[in-house]
C-alpha positions in Angstrom: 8.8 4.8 18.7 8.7 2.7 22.1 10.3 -0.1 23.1 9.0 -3.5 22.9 7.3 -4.4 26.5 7.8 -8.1 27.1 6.3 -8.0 30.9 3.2 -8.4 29.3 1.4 -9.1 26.0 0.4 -6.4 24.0 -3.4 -5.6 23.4 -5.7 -2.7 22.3 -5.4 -1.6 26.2 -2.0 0.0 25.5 -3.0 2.5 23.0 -5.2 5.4 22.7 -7.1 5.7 19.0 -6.9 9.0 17.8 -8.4 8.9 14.2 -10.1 6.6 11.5 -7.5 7.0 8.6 -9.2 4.5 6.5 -12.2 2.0 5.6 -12.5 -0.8 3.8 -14.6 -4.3 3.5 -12.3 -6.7 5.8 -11.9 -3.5 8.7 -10.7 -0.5 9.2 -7.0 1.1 10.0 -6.6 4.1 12.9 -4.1 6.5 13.8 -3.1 5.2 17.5 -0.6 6.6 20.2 1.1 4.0 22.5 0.1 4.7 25.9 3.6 4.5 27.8 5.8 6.4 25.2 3.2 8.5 22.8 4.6 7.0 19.9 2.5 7.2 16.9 1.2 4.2 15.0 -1.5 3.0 11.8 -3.1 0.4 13.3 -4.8 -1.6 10.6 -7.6 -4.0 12.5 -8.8 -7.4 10.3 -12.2 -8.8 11.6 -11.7 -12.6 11.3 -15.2 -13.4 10.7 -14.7 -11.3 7.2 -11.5 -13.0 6.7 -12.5 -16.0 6.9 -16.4 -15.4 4.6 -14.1 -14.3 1.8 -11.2 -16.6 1.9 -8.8 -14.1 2.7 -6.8 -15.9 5.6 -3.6 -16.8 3.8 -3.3 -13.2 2.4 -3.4 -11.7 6.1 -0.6 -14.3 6.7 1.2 -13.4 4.0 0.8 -9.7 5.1 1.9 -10.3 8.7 4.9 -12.6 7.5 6.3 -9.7 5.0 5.8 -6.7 7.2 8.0 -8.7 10.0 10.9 -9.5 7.4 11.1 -7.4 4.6 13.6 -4.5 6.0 13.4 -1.2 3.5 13.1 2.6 3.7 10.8 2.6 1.7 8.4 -0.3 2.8 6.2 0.4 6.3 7.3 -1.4 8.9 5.6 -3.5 11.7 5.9 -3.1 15.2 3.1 -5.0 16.8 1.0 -7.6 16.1 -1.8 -9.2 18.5 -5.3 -10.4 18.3 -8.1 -11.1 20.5 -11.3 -13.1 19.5 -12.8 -10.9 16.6 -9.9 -9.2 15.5 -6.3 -8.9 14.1 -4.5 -5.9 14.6 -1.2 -4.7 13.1 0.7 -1.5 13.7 3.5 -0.1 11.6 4.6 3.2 10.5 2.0 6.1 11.0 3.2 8.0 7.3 1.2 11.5 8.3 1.4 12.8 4.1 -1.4 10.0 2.9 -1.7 8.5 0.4 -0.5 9.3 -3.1 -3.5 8.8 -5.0 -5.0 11.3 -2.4 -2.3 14.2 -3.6 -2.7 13.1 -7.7 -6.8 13.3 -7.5 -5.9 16.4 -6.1 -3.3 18.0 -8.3 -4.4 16.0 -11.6 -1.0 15.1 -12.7 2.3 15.8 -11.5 5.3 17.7 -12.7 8.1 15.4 -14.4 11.1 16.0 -11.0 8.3 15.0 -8.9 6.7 11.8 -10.9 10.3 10.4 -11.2 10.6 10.7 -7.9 8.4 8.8 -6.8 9.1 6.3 -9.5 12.7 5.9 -8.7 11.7 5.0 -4.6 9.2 2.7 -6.0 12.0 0.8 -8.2 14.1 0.5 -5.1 11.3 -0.6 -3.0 10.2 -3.2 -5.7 14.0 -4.3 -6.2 14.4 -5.3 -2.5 11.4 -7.5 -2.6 12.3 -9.0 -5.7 15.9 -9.7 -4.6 14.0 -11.3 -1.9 11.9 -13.4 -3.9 8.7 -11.3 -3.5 6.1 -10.2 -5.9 4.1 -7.5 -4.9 1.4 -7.3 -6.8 -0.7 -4.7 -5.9 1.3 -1.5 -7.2 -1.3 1.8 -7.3 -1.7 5.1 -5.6 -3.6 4.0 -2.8 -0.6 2.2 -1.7 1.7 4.4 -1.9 2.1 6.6 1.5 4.2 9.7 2.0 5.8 10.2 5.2 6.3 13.3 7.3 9.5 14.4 5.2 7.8 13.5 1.5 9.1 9.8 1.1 7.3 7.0 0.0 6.4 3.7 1.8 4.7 1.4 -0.1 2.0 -0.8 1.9 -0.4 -3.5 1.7 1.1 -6.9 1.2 -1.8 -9.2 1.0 -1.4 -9.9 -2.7 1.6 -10.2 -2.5 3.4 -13.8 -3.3 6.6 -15.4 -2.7 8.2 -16.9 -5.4 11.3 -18.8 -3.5 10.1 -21.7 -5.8 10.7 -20.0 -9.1 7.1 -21.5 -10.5 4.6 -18.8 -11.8 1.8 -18.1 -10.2 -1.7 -18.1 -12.0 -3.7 -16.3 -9.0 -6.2 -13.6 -10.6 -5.4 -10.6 -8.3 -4.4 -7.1 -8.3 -6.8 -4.0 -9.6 -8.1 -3.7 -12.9 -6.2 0.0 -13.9 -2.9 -2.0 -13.0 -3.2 -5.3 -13.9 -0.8 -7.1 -16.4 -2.2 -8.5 -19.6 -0.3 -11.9 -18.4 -2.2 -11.8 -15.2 -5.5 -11.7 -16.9 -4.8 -14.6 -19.6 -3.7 -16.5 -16.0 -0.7 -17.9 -18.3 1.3 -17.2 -15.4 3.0 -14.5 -13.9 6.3 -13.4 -12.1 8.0 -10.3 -11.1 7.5 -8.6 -14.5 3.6 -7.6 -13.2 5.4 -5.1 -11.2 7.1 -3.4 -14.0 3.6 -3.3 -16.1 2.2 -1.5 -12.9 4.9 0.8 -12.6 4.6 1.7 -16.4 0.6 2.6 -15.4 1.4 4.5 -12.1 4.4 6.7 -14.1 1.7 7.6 -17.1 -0.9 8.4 -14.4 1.4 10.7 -12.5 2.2 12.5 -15.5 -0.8 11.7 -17.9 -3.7 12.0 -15.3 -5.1 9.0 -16.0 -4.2 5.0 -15.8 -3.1 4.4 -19.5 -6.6 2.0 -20.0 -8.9 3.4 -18.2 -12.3 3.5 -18.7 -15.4 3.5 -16.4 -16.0 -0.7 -16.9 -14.3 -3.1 -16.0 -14.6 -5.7 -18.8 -13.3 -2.8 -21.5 -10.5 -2.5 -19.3 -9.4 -5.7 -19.4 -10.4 -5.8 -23.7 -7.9 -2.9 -23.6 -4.9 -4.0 -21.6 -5.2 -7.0 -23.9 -5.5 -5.9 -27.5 -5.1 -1.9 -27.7 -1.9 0.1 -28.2 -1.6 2.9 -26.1 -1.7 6.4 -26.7 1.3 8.8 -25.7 0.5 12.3 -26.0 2.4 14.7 -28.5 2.9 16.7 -24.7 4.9 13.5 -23.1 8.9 14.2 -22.4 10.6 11.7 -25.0 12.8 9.6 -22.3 9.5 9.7 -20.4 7.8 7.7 -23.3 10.5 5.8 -24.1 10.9 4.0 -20.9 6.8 4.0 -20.6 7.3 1.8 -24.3 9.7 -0.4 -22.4 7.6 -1.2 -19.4 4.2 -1.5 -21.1 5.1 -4.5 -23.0 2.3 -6.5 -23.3 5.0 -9.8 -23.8 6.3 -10.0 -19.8 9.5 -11.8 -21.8 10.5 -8.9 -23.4 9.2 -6.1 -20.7 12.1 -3.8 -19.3 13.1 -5.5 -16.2 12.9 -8.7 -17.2 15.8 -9.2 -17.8 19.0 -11.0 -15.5 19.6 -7.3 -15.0 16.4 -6.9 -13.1 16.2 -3.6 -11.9 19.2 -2.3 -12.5 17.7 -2.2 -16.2 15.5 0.4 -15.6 17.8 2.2 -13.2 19.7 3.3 -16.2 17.7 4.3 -18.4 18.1 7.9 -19.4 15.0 9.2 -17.6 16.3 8.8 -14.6 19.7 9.6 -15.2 19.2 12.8 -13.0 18.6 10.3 -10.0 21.2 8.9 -7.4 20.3 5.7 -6.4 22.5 5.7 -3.6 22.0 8.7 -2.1 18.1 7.6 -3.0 18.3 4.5 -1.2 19.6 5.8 2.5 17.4 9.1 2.1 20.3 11.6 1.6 17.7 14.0 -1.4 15.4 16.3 -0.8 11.6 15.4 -1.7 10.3 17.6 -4.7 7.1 17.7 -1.9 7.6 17.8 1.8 3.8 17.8 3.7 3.1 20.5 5.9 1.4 19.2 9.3 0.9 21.8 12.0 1.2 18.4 14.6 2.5 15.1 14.6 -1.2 13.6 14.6 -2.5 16.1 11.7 -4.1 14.0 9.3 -5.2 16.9 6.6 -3.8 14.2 4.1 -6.5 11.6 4.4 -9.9 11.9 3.8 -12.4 13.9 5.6 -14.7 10.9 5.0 -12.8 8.7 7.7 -11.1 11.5 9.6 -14.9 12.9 10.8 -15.5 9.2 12.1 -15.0 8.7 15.7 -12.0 6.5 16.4 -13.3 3.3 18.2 -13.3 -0.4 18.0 -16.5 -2.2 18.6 -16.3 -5.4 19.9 -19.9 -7.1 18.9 -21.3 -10.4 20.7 -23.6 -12.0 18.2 -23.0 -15.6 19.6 -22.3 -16.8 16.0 -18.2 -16.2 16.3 -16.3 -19.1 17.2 -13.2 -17.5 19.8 -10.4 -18.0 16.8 -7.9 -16.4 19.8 -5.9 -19.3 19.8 -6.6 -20.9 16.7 -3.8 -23.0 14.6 -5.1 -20.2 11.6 -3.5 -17.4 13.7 -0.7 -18.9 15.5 2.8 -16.8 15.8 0.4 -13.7 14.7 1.6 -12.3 18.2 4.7 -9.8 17.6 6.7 -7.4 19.1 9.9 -5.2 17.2 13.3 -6.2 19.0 15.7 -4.5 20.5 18.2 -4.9 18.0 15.8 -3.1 15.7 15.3 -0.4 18.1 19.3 -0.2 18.0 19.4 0.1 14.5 16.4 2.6 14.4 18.0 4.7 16.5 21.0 4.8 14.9 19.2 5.8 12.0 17.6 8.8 13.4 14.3 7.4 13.5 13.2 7.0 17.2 12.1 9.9 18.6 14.2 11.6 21.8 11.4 10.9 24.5 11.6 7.2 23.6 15.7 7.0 23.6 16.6 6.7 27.7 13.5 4.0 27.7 15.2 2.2 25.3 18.9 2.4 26.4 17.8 1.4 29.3 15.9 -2.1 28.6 18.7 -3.0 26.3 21.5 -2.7 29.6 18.9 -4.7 31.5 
């Protein structure tokens, strides 16, 4: 970790891309080392242009507003955020293990210790955004990242919504596997659409499968709707007790919906082998720590990015209006403070060839 440079504005110049970690419709998000400290960073890079062709402007707000407030261990954080005429980039935590869905495809299923897990991070994760008004909306593997010590971070806020207004919300959004039945009636929703998901990603990691999946999309959707599902003979009882309590189709009645919130599903006897506490400041050991023989080894992500060379391309094709300093991206610019660098440190998290920079711009 470096510290934030305020002689001058950051831009692409300052780091050096290393790998292409992912791929996707709207850009594309590298592995990146700050020039000046070697700090390690995912930068995920937004081309405007696509933004804007598929209406998804206010989600990369929402995104960049989230990352910059929502504080959690188990949430990424962001550390810079700048843009130049094509592009919007945002770095945050580098978490070297991947992504879950790239260890489950892998191993199938997972064992019950290491499934609850996972589950119980999740719950705390999903309890501080709640607590702060905030719906995420988009729980699966894919956005669930292990860091170098075998924690999760959960990532990729563009669905998600702030509900500060206490109104539902009727936006169709999310993936199909995940997807609450009150999201697809558009009835509206609330916070209970994170406790359906959760149900889904706790029967995959144990099951192998989402608990309605099937290869199309429209008999997903039939089945989330109208079918019962099916809990194998195999499955621990507290396991499919509490999966019966969050796969309610009725968000009213849902475990977690009620004034207790989260704390609801804290206590239920499944996890009764977890502490929260301990949980929440990191003081367990993961059931899976990854092995990396370096701190850029990306053996977690897929050789289908990784064997791309890392670049940004910059293409002139005279039809790009310079959005740079556009009223649709202004305050995108950001930079960590000090005061988080304080509290980082004091954490353990910044790394000893960033510490004497740091001490040192905070005395100045």
């Amino acid at each position: 970790m470096d510290i934030p440079n305020i002689r001058h504005p950051t831009s692409l110049e300052d780091f050096e891309l290393l790998s292409v970690l992912g791929h996707g419709s709207y850009g594309k998000v590298l592995l990146v080392k700050k020039r000046d400290t070697q700090a390690l960073y995912a930068m995920k890079i937004l081309k405007k242009k696509h933004l804007a062709v598929k209406n998804q402007i206010q989600h990369t707000r929402t995104e960049r507003w989230i990352l910059e407030n929502i504080k959690h261990p188990y949430i990424v954080k962001l550390y810079y955020a700048f843009q130049n005429s094509q592009k919007l980039y945002l770095l945050v935590d580098f978490c070297p293990g991947g992504e879950l869905f790239f260890h489950l495809s892998r191993a199938k299923r997972f064992d019950e210790n290491r499934a609850r897990f996972y589950a119980a991070c999740i719950v705390l994760a999903l309890d501080h955004l709640h607590k702060q008004n905030i719906v995420y909306r988009d729980l699966k593997p894919e956005n669930v990242l292990l860091d170098a010590d075998g924690f999760i971070k959960l990532t990729d806020f563009g669905l998600s919504k702030d509900m500060s207004n206490n109104c539902l919300t009727k936006t169709f959004c999310g993936t199909p596997e995940y997807l609450a039945p009150e999201t697809l009636t558009k009835q509206g929703h609330s916070f209970e659409v994170d406790w359906w998901s959760l149900g889904c990603m706790i029967y995959e990691m144990l099951i192998g499968l989402p608990p309605f999946y099937t290869k199309r999309r429209t008999d997903i959707y039939r089945k989330i709707l109208s079918e019962e599902i099916k809990y194998p003979a195999s499955l621990p009882e507290e396991a499919s007790d509490l999966l019966r309590r969050l796969l309610v189709k009725d968000p009213k009645k849902r475990m977690g919906s009620s004034p207790l919130g989260a704390e609801e599903i804290k206590i239920h006897p499944w996890f009764s082998s977890i502490d929260w506490d301990l949980l929440e400041i990191k003081q367990v050991s993961p059931p899976f720590v990854p092995f990396l023989s370096s701190p850029t080894d990306c053996r977690y992500f897929s050789e289908e990015f990784t064997c791309c060379p890392a670049r940004d391309s910059t293409v002139y094709d005279g039809s790009l209006l310079n959005l740079t300093n556009s009223p649709t991206y202004e305050g995108f610019a950001y930079t960590i403070s000090p005061q988080l660098y304080r509290k980082n440190q004091d954490e353990g998290q910044v790394p000893r060839q960033a510490e004497n920079l740091i001490l040192r711009y905070i005395r100045n």
